[in-house]
N, C-alpha and C positions, 0 to 999 in steps of 0.2 A: 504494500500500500504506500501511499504518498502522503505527504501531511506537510506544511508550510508551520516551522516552529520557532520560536525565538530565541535568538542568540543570545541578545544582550540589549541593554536598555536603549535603543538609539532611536537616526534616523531611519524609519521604516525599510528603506532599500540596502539600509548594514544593519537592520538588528532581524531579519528573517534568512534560514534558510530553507531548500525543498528538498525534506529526507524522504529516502526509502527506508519503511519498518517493516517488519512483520505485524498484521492485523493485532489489534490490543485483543484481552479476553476480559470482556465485561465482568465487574466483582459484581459483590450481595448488593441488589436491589436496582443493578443497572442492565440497559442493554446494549449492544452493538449494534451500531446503523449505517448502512451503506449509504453516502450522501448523495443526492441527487442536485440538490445547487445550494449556494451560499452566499450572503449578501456582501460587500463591500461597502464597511457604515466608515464614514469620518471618524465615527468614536474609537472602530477598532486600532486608526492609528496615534490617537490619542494616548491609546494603550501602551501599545508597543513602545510608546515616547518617552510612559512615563508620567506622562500630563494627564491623566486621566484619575478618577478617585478611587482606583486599582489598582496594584501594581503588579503586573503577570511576573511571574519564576523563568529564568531560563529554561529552556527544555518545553514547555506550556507551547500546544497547539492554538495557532491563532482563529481568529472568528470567532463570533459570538450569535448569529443565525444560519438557520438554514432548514432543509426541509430532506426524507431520507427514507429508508424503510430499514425495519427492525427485522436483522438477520440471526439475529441469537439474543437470547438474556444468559445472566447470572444467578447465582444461587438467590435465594428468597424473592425470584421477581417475580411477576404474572409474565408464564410463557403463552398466553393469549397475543402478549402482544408481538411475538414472531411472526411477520411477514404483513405488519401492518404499517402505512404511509406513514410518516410523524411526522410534525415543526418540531425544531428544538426550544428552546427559549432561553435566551442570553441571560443566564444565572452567571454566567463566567467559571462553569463548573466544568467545560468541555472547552471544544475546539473544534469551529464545524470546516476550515479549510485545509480539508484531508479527505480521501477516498472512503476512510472507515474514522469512525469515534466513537466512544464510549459516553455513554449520558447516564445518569440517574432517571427510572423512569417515571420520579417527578416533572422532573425538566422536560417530556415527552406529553405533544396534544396530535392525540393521534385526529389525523384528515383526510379527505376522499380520494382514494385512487382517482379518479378523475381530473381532480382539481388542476390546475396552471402551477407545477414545479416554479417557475418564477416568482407568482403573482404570493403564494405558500411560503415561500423561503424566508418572503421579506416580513411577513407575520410579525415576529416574537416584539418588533422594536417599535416604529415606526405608527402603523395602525395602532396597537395599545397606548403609546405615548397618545394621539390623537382623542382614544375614546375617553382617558384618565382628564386630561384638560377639558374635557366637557360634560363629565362626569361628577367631578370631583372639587369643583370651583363655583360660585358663584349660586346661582340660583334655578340648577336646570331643569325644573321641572314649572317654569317663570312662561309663561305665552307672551309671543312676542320678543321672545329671545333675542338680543343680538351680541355675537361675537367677534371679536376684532382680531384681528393677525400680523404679524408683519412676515415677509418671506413667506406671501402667498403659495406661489407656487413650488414652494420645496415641497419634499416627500411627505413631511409630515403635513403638512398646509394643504396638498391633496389630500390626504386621508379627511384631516377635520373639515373639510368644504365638504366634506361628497358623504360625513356622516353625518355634520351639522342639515345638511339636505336631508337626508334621512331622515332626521329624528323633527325636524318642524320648525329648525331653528335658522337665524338668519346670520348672514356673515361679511363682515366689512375687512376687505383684503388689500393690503398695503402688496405692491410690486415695486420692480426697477425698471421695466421695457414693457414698452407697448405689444410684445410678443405673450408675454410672459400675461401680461391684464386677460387678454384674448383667450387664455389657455385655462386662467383660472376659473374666467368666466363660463367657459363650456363644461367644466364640473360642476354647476349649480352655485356662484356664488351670486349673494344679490348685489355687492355693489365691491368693485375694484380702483383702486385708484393707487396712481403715480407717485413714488415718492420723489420729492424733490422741494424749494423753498417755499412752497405753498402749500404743502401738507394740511397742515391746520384748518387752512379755508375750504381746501376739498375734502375733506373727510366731515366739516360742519356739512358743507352742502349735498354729500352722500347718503350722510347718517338722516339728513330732512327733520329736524325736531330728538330724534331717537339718539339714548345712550348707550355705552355699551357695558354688558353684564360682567363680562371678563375681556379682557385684552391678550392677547399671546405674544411672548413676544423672542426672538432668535437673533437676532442680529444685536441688539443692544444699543447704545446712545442715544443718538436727537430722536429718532423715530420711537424708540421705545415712549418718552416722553410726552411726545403730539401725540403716539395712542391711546397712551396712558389719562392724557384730558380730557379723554372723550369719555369717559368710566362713569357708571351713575354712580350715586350718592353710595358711598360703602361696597362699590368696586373690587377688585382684583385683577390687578397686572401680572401675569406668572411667565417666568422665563423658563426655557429647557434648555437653550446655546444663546453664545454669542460670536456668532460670526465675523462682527466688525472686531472684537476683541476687548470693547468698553461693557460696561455693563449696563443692564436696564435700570433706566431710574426714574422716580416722579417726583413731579417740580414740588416743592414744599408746599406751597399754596395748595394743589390740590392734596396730598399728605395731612395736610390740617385742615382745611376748607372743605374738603370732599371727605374725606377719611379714608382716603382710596387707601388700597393695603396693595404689597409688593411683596412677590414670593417668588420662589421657585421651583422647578419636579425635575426629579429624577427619577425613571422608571425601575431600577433597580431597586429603593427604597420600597415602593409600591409592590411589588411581588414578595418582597424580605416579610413582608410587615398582613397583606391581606392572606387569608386565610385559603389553602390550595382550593378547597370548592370554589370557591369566587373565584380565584386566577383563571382555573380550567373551565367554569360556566360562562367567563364573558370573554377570552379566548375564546370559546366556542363560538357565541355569538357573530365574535369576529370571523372565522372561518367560513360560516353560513353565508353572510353579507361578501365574503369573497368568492364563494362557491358560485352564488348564485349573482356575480358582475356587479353588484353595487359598489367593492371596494375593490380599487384596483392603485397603480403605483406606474409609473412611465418607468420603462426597462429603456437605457440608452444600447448597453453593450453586455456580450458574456463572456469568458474568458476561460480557456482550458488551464487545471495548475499552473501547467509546468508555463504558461507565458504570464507568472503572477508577477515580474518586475516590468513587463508594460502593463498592466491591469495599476501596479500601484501607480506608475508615472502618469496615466492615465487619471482616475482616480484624484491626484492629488494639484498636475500643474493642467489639466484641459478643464476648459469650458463645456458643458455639455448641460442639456436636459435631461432624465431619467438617470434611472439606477444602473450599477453597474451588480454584477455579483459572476462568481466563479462556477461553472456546469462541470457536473464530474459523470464518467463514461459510469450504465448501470447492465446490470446480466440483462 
């Protein structure tokens, strides 16, 4: 088998190499899963840097998603679940870019032979990050909902558009190109607008009268900000990334005046902390809503292992839309 492991704490192109092992043998309460694809997240090399609120061991198989079938368990597992499709779910207990790995068959949601191996793989991160921020904040069971975003069109910013559509809720989408407005727009959002020195006044004349319930925010700085004043009376601004590299923040005035509140999520903490029925019933949820095309994610590119130093180069200095993730050959 193959598996892309880390060296050493670096930059991503010196701290992986691509070994050859022999297939791991699943211990007590795990199984072995032949992978079928695996995503390539920004976070994973966050990890590998160092920079992350992780810090992987040498030796440690990298990846943190992906989608596979279960070809053996271990002592104390349900061998039911031999020969059945799975998501893994970035516990950071595995390594999904490898031909074979080993999971705990908590870390396993098992999903339909049928399903889109792509659309599957990208599960664990992304989509649940989406449904926890609209879930988990604010007032969502509130009519007339509005939610606000910046970095519309990223992966997660499709997910919350196209579930916030789903569930009845309404959504104001901060972009950077007029391509990009365009794209979010044909996933159901109701109102997109430009970021640039008139933010403020466009998001007042989008929103028409209306506040917003929660604010999302990824990029961080002046835009977080201008989202951030649009927030009704006792608000929530919540971050997951900052792209720009500043962080999100709200002007004082609203801080005081509005009581707006400011936070942040990390999905990891959310699985650490909610209870497995819950993880695996709204996982599930989510698989349903993928099964059957409601949620879906733009795939730009896939990549065989062994070309994973143009997958990272790719990945880290190209411009692109959609996800990238790594296909591995299956019997």
């Amino acid at each position: 088998m193959q598996r892309l492991a880390l060296t050493q704490i670096s930059e991503p192109a010196q701290s992986m190499q691509l070994l050859t092992d022999d297939e791991p043998t699943p211990g007590s309460g795990e199984a072995l899963v032949q992978m079928e694809a695996a995503t390539i997240n920004p976070s994973d090399f966050l990890y590998v840097t160092g920079q992350y609120f992780l810090t992987p061991t040498p030796g440690t198989t990298i990846g943190s998603e992906g989608v596979g079938r279960v070809v053996a368990v271990g002592p104390d597992s349900d061998t039911a679940l031999i020969g059945k499709r799975v998501a893994l779910l970035p516990t950071y207990r595995h390594g999904t870019w490898a031909t074979y790995t080993t999971a705990l068959a908590t870390d396993l949601i098992v999903v339909p032979d049928g399903g889109d191996a792509l659309q599957l793989a990208m599960l664990g991160i992304n989509p649940m990050t989406a449904l926890r921020l609209l879930r988990d904040y604010g007032a969502p069971d509130a009519p007339q909902r509005w939610i606000g975003q910046t970095a519309g069109n990223s992966a997660v910013g499709e997910y919350l558009v196209k579930l916030a559509h789903h569930f009845g809720h309404r959504t104001l989408n901060v972009v950077r190109r007029e391509q990009a407005a365009k794209d979010v727009a044909s996933w159901g959002a109701d109102r997109v607008v430009i970021d640039g020195p008139n933010l403020d006044a466009d998001i007042t004349d989008a929103l028409a009268g209306n506040t917003l319930d929660v604010a999302v925010d990824s990029i961080g700085g002046p835009s977080s900000t201008v989202l951030g004043h649009h927030l009704r009376y006792d608000g929530t601004l919540v971050t997951y990334a900052f792209i720009s590299g500043k962080p999100s923040e709200l002007s004082i005035l609203d801080l005081i005046g509005n009581h707006a509140n400011l936070t942040g999520f990390w999905l990891h903490n959310w699985w650490q902390r909610a209870a497995l029925a819950q993880v695996r019933d709204e996982y599930q949820q989510l698989v349903d809503l993928i099964t059957d095309g409601t949620l879906s994610a733009r795939v730009n590119r896939t990549f065989a292992l062994d070309d994973w130093r143009e997958a990272i180069d790719v990945a880290q200095t190209h411009s692109r839309d959609g996800k990238l993730l790594f296909t591995f050959p299956t019997d």
